[in-house]
C-alpha positions in Angstrom: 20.9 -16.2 -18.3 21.4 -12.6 -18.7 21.8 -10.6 -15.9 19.5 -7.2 -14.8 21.6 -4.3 -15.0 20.6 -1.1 -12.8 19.3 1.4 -15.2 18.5 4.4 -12.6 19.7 4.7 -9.1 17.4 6.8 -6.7 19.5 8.4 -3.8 17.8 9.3 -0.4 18.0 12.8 0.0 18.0 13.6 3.9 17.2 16.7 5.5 20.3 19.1 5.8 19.6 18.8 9.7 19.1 14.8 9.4 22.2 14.8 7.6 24.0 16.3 10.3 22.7 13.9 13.4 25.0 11.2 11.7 27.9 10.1 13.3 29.8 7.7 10.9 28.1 5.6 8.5 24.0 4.8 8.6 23.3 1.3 6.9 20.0 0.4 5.4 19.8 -2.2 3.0 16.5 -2.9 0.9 15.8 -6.5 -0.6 13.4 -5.7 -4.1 11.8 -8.2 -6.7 12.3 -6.6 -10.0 9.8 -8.0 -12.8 10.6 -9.0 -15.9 10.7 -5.7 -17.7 12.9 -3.9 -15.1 10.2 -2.4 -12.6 10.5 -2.7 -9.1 7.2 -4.8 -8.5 8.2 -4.7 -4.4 10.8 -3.1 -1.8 10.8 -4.6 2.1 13.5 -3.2 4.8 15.9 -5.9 5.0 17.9 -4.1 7.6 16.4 -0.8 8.7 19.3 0.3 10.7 18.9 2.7 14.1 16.6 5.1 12.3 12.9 5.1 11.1 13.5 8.4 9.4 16.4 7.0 7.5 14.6 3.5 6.7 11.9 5.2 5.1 13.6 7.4 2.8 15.8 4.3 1.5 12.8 2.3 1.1 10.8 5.0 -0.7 13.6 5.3 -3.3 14.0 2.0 -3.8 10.7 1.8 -5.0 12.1 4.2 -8.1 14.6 2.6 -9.0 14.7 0.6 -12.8 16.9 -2.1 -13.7 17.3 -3.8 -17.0 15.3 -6.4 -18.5 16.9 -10.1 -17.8 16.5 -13.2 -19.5 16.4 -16.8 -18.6 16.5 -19.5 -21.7 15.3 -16.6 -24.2 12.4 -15.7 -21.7 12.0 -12.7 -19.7 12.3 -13.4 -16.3 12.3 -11.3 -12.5 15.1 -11.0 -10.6 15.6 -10.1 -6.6 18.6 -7.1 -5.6 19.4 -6.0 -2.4 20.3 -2.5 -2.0 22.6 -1.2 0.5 22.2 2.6 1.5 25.0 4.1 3.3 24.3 7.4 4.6 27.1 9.8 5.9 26.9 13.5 6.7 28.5 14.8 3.7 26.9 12.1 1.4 24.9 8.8 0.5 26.4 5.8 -1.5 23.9 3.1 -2.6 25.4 -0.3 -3.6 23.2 -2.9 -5.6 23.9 -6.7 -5.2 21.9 -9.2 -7.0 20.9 -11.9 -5.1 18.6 -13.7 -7.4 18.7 -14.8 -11.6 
């Protein structure tokens, strides 16, 4: 099995004034099925955290985001990530984790 790869990361990019309402860190993570040639073929909140404002933006680009193409036994095969948004008021991180082949 070869493993997806992320290709290009989307970052959120919050309102200067949403930005400034946090206090700490902001989690959102978003759980994605990538198909076999990389695409994201679905995004669903996994954990949407306090904010529906925040939530949305993550989930929107996760939508954009493009991984590599995997294999399984020579074939191409899909693979599930789940991708953890942390938003602060002087930046956003985003941390992939595969979960899946």
């Amino acid at each position: 099995m070869t493993h997806q790869e992320t290709i290009h990361q989307v970052l959120p990019e919050p309102s200067p004034s949403a930005r400034a309402s946090i206090r700490g860190t902001l989690r959102v993570n978003v759980r994605v099925h990538v198909d076999p040639a990389g695409k994201v073929a679905e995004a669903e909140l996994d954990s949407p955290g306090p904010s529906k404002y925040f939530a949305d933006l993550a989930l929107r680009s996760a939508r954009d985001w493009t991984f590599g193409p995997a294999q399984a036994g020579g074939a191409p095969a899909a693979g599930d990530w789940l991708l953890r948004f942390e938003f602060r008021n002087d930046d956003t991180r985003a941390i992939p984790v595969k979960t899946s082949p």
